[in-house]
C-alpha positions as CSV (number, residue, x, y, z in Angstrom):
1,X,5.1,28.4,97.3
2,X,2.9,30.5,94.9
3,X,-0.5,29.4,94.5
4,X,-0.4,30.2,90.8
5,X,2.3,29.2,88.8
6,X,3.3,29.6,85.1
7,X,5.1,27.4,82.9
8,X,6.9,28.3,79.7
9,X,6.3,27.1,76.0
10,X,7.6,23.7,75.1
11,X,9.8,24.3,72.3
12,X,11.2,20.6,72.0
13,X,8.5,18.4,72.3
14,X,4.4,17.5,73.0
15,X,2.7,19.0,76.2
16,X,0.0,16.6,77.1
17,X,-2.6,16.8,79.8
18,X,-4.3,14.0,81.9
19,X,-7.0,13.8,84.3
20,X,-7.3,12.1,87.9
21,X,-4.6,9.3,88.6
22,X,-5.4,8.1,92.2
23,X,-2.2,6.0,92.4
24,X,-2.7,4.2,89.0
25,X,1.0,5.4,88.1
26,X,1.2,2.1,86.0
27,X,-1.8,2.1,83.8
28,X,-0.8,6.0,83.5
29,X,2.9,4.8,82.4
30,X,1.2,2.3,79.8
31,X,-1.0,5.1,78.5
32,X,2.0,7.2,78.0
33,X,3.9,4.6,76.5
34,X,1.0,3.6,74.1
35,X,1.3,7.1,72.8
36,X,5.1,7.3,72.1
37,X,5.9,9.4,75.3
38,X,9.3,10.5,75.6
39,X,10.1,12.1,78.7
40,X,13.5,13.8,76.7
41,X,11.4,16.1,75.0
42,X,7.8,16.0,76.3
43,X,5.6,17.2,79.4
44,X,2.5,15.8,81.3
45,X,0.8,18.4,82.9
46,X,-1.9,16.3,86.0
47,X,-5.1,18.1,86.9
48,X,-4.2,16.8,90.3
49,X,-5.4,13.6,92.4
50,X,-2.3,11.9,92.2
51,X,-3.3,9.7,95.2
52,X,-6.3,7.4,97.0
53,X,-8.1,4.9,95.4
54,X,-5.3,3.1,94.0
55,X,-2.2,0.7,94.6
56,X,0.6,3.0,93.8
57,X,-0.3,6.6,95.8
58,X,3.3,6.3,97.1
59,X,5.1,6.3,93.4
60,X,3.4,10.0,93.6
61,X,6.7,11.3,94.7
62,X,9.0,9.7,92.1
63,X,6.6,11.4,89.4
64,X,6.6,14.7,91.0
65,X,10.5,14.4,91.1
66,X,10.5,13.8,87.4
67,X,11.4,17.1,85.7
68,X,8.7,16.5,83.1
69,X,6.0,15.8,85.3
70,X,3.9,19.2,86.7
71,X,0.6,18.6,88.6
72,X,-1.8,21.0,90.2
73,X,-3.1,20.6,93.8
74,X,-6.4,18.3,93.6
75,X,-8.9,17.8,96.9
76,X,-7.0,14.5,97.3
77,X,-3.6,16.1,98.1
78,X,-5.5,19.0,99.9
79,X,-7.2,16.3,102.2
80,X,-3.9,15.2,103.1
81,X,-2.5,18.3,104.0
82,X,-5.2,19.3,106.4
83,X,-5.5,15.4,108.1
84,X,-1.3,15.7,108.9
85,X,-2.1,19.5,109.9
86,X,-5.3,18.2,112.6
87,X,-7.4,20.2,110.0
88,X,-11.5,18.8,111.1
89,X,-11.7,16.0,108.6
90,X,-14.1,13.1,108.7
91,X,-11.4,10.2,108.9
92,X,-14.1,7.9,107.8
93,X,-14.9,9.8,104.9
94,X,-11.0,9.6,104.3
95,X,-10.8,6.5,104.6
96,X,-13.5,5.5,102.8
97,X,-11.9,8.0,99.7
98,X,-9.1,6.0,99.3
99,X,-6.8,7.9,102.3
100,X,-6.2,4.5,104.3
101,X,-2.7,4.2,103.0
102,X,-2.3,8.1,103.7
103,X,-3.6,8.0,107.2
104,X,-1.9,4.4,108.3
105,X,1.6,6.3,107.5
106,X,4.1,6.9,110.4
107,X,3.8,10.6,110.7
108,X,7.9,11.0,109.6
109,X,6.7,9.5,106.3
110,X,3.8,11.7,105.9
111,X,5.5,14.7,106.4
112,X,7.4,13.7,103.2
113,X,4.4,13.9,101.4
114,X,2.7,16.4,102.9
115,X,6.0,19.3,101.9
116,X,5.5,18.0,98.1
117,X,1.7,18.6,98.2
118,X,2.4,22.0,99.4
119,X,4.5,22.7,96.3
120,X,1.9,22.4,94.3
121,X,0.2,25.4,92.5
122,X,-3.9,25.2,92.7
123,X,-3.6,26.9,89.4
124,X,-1.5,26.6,86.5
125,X,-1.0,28.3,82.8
126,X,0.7,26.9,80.7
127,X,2.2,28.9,77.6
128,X,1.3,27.2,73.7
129,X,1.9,29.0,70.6
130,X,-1.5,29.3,69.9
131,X,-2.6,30.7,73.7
132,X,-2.0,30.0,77.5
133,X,-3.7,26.8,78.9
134,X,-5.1,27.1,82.7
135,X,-4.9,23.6,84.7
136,X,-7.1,23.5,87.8
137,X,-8.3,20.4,89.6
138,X,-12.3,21.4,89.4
139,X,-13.5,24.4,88.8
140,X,-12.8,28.1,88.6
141,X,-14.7,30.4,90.5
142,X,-14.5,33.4,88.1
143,X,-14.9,33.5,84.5
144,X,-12.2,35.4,84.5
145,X,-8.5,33.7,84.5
146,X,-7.1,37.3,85.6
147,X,-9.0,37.2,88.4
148,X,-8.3,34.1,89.6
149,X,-5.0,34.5,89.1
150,X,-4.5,37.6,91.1
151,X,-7.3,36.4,93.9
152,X,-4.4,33.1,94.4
153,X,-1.8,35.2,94.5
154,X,-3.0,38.0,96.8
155,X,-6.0,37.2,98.8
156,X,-5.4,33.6,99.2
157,X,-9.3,33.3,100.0
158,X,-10.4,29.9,101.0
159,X,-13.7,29.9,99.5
160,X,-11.8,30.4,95.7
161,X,-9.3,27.2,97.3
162,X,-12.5,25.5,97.8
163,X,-14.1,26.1,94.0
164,X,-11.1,25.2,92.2
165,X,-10.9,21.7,94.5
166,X,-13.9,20.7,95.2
167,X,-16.6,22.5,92.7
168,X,-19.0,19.9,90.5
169,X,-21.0,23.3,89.6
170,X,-20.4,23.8,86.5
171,X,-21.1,19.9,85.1
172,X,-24.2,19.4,87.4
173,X,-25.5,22.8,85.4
174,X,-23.9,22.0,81.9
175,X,-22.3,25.7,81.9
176,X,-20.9,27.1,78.9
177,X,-19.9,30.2,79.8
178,X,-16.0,30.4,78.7
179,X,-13.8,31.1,81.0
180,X,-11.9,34.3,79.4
181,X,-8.3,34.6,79.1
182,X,-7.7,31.1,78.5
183,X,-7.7,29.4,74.9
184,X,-9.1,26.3,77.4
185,X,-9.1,25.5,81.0
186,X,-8.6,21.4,81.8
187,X,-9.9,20.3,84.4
188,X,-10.9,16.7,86.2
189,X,-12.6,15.8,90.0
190,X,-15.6,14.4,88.8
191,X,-15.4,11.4,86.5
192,X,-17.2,11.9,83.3
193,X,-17.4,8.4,80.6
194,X,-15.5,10.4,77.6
195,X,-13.3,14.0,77.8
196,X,-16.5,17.0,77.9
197,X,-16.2,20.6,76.7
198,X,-18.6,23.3,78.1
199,X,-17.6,26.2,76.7
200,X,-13.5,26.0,76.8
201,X,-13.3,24.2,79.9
202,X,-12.7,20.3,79.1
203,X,-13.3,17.7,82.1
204,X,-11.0,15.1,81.9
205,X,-11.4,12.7,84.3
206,X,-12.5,9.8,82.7
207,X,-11.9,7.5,85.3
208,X,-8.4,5.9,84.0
209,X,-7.9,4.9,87.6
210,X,-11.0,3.3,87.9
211,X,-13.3,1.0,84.8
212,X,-12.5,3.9,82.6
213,X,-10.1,4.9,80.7
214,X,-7.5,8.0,80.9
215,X,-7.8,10.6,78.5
216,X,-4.6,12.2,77.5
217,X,-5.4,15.7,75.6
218,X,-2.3,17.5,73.1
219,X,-2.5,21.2,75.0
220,X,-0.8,22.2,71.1
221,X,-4.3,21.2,69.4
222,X,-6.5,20.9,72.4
223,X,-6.8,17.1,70.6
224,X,-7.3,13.5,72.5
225,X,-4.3,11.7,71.6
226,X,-5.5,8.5,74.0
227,X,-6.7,6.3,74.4
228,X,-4.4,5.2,70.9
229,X,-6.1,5.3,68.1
230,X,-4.2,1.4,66.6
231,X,-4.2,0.3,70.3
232,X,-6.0,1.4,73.1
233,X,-5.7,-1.4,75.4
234,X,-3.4,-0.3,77.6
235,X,-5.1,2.6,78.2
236,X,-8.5,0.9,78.9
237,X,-7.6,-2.5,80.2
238,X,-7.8,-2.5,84.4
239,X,-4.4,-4.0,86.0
């Protein structure tokens, strides 16, 4: 499966962006209902870290069979792939990041998991009328989008896998620099209290599976459209 992956323009309805879910499928579906939703017309693109942390990691399969869900590869999914793959992995560590239910699975039902992770792009762009949207789960390593794009689609280097999974870079050092080609990247990985722009990346993680809240941004106006503005409740209230 391609490491990069472009979606078309959503003529019909709302594209809407969310950061880290870590099995919090529920809150997530109360979020989405809070904000009239409808999965007819609409799209929710994830920034990735469907699973860990949380009590519904295995409802990550239902969402990514939904036709309007699209997700990118988070450091979550990618430390799943290499524990079923004997990739050198602290188990502890795992463990300890919310991979019990992951690693405690009969290998058959891992393997289920493990082909949908795969599937998923580390990058995407996603086409609006006012300019393409790039989803990655960290960071990108270039300030380029061209050049990531063609680096995950021809060199497959693991150090640019790496950045775009695991980097905190670019928030530790409050970086501005725009990333060019990209009217904004969104990305999540490290929690942050309320969405932040540096430059045109936004992070959105803002720990909606944890005592945060998720932030759900409209990639048509690059506008927070959660938590609701008349009731925000479910989308700040912990199960």
């Amino acid at each position: 499966m391609s490491r990069f992956r472009r979606v078309a323009a959503n003529s019909a309805g709302r594209d809407l962006a969310v950061g880290d879910i870590h099995g919090h499928f529920q809150r997530l579906q109360q979020c989405l209902d809070a904000v009239g939703f409808d999965p007819q017309v609409d799209r929710l693109f994830s920034v990735g870290d469907l699973v860990d942390r949380g009590p519904h990691s295995e409802a990550a399969l239902q969402w990514l069979a939904m036709p309007w869900f699209h997700a990118v590869q988070g450091n979550h999914e990618a430390l799943a792939v290499s524990h079923f793959h004997g990739g050198r992995l602290d188990l502890e560590m795992y463990r300890a990041a919310g991979g019990g239910w992951f690693i405690d699975l009969p290998r058959t039902q891992q393997a289920v998991f493990v082909e949908q992770f795969l599937q998923l792009p580390i990058a995407l762009e996603v086409q609006t009328a006012a300019g393409p949207i790039g989803l990655l789960h960290a960071d990108s390593p270039f300030d380029d989008w061209a050049a990531l794009r063609d680096s995950l689609l021809f060199d497959d280097d693991p150090g640019v896998r790496e950045v775009c999974q695991w980097s905190r870079k670019r928030l530790k050092e409050g970086n501005t620099e725009a990333v060019r080609g990209v009217r904004a990247l969104l990305v999540g990985h490290t929690p942050v209290l309320q969405a932040k722009q540096l430059g045109n990346v936004w992070h959105l993680d803002t720990g909606g599976w944890a005592s945060g809240h998720f932030s759900l941004m409209d990639l048509a106006t690059l506008a927070l459209v959660s938590p609701a503005v008349l009731d925000p409740a479910p989308c700040r209230r912990p199960e």
